[in-house]
C-alpha positions, 0 to 999 in steps of 0.5 A: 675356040674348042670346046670346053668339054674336051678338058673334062673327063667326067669320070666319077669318084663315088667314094668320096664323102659327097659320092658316098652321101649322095647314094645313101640319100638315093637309097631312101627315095620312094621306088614308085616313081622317078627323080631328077635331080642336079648337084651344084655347089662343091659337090660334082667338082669333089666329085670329078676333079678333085676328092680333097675339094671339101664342103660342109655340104651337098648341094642339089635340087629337083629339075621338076621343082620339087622341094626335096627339104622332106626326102632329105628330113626323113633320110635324116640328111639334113643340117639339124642331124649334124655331121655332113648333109644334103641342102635342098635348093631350087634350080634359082639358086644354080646361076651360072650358063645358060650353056650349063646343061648342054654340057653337063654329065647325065647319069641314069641310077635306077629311077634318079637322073643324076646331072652333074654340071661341067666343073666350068658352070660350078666355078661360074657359080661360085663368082656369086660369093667367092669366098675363101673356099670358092676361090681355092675351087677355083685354083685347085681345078686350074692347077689339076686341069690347066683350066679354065685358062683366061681366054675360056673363061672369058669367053664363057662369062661373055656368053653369060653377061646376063649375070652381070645386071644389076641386082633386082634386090637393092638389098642383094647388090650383084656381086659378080663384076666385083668378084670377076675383078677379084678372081682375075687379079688372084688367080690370072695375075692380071686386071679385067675391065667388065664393060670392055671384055665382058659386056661390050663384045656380048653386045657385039654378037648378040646384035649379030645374031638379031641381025643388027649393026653392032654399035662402034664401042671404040668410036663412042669411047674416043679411042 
């Protein structure tokens, strides 16, 4: 399959409201030693594919595991001084690929690394919730891009399976099968079978890779 980079332009809309929030905060940082710190959420697809994709706010964290809450307080960036802000995370809070960085847009502003992931990992994200905005994302970047096409996503949620564990919070079920049902009937107008397209050929190629005999799915089903 080709690479999914090929589809990305990467160019970057720095007047749009995330662009112009984001270097006001990189303004305000200390000059005496560097940062580097990652968007996800709305923000790098408001970013890089389309300005009209709004958010209430920016999403980042610190790929060191700072906790940014004070930079962004003393900015006065944060939710408690109204208007459109910055929400501090942690890296935790990205589940996405595992391919993400690889693939991801790293920019060099003065003393801040900036990565900004492939609109793909932030709509992978998105399937965590997938509320009403999450699945606009999701028909927006389709209909600008003509991606991910149901194949690339496929394929891209089959080198992810691990989001598709249960959940370790009994009291957090994983949304993410349930979701990628949703999104498939919504958005590709057709049915997906988690087991079967997803965690089943995962299984396959990572049983090759270890070397192993991968077990006949097919077989042990009765098919």
């Amino acid at each position: 399959m080709p690479s999914i980079k090929n589809w990305w332009t990467e160019e970057i809309d720095w007047s749009t409201p995330a662009g112009q929030l984001l270097q006001k905060f990189l303004a305000t940082l200390p000059k005496n030693r560097p940062f580097h710190l990652t968007l996800y959420g709305s923000a790098p697809l408001q970013l890089t594919v389309d300005r009209q994709l709004m958010s209430g706010d920016v999403d980042l964290f610190s790929d060191d595991g700072e906790d940014l809450t004070t930079l962004i307080t003393a900015a006065k960036l944060d939710k408690a001084h109204g208007g459109f802000y910055l929400e501090p995370g942690f890296e935790l809070s990205f589940r996405t690929s595992p391919r993400w960085r690889q693939r991801a847009r790293i920019i060099q502003l003065a003393d801040v690394t900036l990565t900004i992931p492939h609109p793909v990992d932030i709509l992978i994200g998105k399937l965590d919730r997938l509320d009403a905005k999450d699945l606009k994302a999701f028909e927006r970047v389709h209909q600008l891009t003509g991606h991910p096409t149901a194949g690339e996503l496929l394929h891209e949620l089959q080198n992810a399976v691990d989001l598709f564990r249960p959940a370790f919070d009994d009291d957090s079920p994983n949304r993410y099968p349930g979701n990628t049902c949703r999104l498939w009937r919504e958005l590709f107008r057709a049915e997906i079978d988690i087991r079967r397209d997803i965690i089943e050929p995962a299984l396959v190629r990572r049983k090759q890779g270890y070397g192993e005999t991968p077990p006949d799915y097919k077989k042990a089903l009765g098919q």
